[in-house]
C-alpha positions in Angstrom: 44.5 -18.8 -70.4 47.5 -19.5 -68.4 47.6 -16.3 -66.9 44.3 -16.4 -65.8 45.0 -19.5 -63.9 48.1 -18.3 -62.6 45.6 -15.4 -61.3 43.5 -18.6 -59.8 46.1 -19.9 -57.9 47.4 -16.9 -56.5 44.1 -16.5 -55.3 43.9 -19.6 -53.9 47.7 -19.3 -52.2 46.9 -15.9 -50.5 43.5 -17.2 -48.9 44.9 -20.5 -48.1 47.6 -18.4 -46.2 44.8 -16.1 -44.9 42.8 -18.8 -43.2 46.1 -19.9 -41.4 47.3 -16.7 -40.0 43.2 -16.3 -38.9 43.5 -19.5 -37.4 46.7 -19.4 -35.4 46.1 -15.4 -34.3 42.4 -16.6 -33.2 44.2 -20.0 -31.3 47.3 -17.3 -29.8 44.6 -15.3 -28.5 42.5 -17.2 -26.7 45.3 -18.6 -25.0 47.0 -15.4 -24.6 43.7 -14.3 -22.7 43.4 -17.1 -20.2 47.3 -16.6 -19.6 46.4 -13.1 -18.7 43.6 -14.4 -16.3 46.1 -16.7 -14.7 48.6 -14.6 -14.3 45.8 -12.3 -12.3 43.7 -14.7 -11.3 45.6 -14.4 -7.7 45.2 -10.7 -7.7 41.6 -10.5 -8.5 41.2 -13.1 -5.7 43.0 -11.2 -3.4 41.5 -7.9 -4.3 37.6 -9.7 -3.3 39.3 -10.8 0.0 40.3 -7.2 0.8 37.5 -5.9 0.7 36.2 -7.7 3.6 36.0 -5.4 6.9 36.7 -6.2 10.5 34.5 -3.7 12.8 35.0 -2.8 16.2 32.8 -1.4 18.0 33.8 1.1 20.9 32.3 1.8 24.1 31.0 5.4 24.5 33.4 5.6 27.8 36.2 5.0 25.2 39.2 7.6 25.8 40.5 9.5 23.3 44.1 8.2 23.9 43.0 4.6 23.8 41.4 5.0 20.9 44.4 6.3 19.7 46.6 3.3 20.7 44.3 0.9 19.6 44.5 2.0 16.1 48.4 2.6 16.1 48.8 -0.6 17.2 46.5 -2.3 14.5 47.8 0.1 11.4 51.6 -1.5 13.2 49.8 -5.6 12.8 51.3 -8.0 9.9 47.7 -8.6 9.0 46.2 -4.8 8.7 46.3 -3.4 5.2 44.6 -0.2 6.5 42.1 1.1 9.0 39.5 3.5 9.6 38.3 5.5 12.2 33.8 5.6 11.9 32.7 8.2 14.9 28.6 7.9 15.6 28.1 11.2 13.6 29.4 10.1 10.6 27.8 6.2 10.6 24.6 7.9 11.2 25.4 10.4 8.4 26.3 7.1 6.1 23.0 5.7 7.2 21.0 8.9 6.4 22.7 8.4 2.6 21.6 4.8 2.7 18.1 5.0 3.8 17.4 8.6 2.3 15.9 8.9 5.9 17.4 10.2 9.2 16.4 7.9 11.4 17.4 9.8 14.6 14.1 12.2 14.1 12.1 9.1 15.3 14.7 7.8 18.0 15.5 11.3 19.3 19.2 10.8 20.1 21.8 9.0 18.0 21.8 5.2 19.0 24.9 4.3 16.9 28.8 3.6 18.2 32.4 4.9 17.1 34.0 2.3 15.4 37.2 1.3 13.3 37.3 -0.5 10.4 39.9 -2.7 9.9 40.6 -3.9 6.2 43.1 -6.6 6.5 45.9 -8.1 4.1 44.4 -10.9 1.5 46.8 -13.9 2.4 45.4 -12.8 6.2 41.5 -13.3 5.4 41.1 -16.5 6.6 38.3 -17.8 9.9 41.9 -18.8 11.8 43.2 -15.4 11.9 39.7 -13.2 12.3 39.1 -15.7 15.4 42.5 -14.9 16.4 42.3 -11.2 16.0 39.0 -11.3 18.2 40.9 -13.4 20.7 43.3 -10.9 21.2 40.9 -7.8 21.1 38.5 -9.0 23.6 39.9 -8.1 27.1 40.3 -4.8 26.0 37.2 -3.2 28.1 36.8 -0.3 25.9 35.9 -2.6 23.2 32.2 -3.4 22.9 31.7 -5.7 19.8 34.2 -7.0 16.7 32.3 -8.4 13.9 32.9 -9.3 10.4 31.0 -11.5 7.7 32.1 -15.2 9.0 29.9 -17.1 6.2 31.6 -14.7 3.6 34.9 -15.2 4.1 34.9 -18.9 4.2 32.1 -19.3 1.2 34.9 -16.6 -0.2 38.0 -19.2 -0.1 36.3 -21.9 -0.8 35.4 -20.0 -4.2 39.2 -19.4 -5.2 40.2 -22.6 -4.3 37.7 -24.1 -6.8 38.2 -21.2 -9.4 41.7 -21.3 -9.0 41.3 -25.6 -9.9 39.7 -24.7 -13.1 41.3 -22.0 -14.2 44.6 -23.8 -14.0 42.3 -27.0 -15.9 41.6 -25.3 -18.9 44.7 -23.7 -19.3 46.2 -26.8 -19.5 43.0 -27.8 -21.9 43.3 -24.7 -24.6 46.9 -25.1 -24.6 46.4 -28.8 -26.1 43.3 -26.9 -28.5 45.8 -24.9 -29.9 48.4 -27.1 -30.8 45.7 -29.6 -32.4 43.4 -26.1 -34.2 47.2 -25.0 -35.5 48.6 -28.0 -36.6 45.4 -29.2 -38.4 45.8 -25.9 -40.3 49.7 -26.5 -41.2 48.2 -29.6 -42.4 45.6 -28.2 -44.7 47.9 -26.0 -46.1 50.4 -28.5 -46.9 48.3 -31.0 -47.6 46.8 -29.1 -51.0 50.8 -28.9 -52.3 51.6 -32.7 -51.9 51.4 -33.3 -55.7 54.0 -30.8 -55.8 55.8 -32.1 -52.8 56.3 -35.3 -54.3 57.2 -33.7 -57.8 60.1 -32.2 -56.4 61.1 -35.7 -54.8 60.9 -37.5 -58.0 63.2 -35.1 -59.6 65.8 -36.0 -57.1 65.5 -33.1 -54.5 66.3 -34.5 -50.5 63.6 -34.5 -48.2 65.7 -31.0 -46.0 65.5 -29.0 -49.5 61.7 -30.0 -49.6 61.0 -28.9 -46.7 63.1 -25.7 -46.0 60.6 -23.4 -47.8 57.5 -24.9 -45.8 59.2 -24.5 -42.7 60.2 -20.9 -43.3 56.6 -20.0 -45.2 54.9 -21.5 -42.2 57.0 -19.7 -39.5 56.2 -16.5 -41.3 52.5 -17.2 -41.1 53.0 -18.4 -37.3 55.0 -14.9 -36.3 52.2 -12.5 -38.6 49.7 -14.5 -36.9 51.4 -14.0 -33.0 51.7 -10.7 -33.9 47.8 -9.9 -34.5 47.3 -12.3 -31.4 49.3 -9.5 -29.8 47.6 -6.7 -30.8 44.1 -8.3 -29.2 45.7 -8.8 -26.0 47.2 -5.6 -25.5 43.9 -3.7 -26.4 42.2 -6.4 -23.7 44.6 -5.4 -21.5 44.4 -1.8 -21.7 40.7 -1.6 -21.9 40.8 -4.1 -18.4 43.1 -1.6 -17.0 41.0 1.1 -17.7 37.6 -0.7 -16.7 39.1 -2.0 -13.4 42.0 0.1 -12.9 41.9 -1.1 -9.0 42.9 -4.2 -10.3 46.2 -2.8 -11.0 46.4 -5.5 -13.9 49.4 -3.7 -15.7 51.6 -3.8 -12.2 53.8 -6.8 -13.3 55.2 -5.7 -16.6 58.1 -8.5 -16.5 55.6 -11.4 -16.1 53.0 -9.4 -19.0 56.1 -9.0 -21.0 57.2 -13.0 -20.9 53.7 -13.9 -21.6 53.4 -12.2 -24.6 57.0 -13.7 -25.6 56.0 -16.8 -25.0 52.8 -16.7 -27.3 54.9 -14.9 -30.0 57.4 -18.1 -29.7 54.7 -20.7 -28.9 53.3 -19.6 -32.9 57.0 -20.1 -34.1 57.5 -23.1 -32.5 54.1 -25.1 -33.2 54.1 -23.9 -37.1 57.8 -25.1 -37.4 56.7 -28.6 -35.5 53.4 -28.9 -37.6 55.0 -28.1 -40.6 57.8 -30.5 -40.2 55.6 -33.3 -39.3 52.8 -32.6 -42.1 55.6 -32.6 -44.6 57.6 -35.4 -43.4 54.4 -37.4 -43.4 53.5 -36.4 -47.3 57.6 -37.1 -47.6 57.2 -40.6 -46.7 53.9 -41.7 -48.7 53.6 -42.9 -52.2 52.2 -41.4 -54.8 49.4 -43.4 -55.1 48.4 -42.8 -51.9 48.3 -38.8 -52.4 44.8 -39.1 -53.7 43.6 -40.8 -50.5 
């Protein structure tokens, strides 16, 4: 009989423990997660803003060495991340890929320009610098046309401004759902071992030896469970990389690698706080009021 309910409670013990490494690797890897979208939120948001293309459109008349300056001197600019020389042929061949048609069968002669396409930097995609660059390609009478997407670019900032707001919001909001999710679980588990808990003080055992083996029990559930929070971000991570790898998410190894310190010590630290409050709490109440 007594070994059967020794059997019982081992049970009990190992899923108690169960549900609390679940419960903080689940907590750890959420937030992990959204620490990994903050920490690329600014290089997704940059990679969008590169993709935006300044064309210029050349005059027919164009010489061959102006053409040649003109794109020396914009690969040389602070704001060009590259360029791209487009002659007629190949934007018409483009367009034939496009439209499965080639439209110079009905026009008889190809109407299109050369152009250059000018990708600039991210922190350079702004209205003030692409009226700027305009500005300053415009007296150039070789130079036709220089267009790019206007309403995009500023519908485009406006975008990460606000995305960059929330994302920074509810970090700041799972952060405080963790350390309530995890310490409600410390609390549960210590909470069904307060009869024994107050035992142990009866007998004349100080509050530190009570709670030494709480502490250490919980800070071994906190580090199993950072651990498997650990493993779900790095296979996040690598199947990201491999989805996106343009994204170059795994670029920044030292700020990746004091993330995932800081979840595996964020588990250590809010089990050992939880579990020192939960059992200080159970420390201080009377005995009569364990069954409330």
């Amino acid at each position: 009989m007594s070994s059967s309910f020794d059997r019982y409670q081992k049970r009990k013990l190992i899923s108690s423990y169960f549900s609390v490494v679940i419960s903080i690797a689940l907590v750890l890897f959420l937030l992990g997660c959204l620490g990994l979208l903050v920490l690329n939120a600014k290089k997704v948001a940059d990679h969008f803003r590169e993709q935006v293309v300044v064309t210029i459109y050349l005059n027919d008349s164009a010489k061959q060495v102006e053409i040649d300056q003109l794109e020396k001197s914009l690969a040389m600019a602070d704001y060009t991340k590259t360029t791209e020389y487009v002659s007629k042929e190949q934007a018409a061949e483009l367009m034939k890929a496009e439209t499965g048609e080639d439209f110079m069968d009905f026009v008889g002669y190809n109407p299109l320009q050369n152009s250059i396409d000018v990708y600039l930097k991210a922190d350079y995609v702004t209205n003030e610098t692409l009226n700027g660059i305009t500005e300053e390609l415009a007296n150039k009478k070789f130079i036709e046309d220089i267009r790019y997407d206007n309403d995009l670019v500023e519908l485009m900032n406006n975008n990460v401004k606000k995305i960059t707001f929330w994302v920074l919001l509810l970090s700041a909001v799972f952060t405080l759902i963790a350390v309530l999710l995890i310490n409600s679980s410390i609390r549960l588990a210590v909470y069904s071992k307060r009869f024994i808990i107050k035992t142990m003080q009866m007998v004349g055992a100080t509050k530190r030896f009570i709670r030494k083996p709480f502490v250490f029990k919980s800070i071994q559930l906190g580090v199993i469970g950072a651990v498997v929070a650990l493993i779900g971000m790095t296979v996040v991570l690598y199947y990201l990389n491999r989805t996106f790898p343009e994204l170059e998410l795994t670029q920044r190894p030292i700020l990746i690698g004091a993330l995932f310190i800081g979840i595996f010590l964020l588990g250590i630290i809010i089990t050992w706080i939880s579990t020192f409050i939960a059992t200080q709490r159970f420390l201080n109440l009377k005995t009569d009021q364990l069954y409330y």
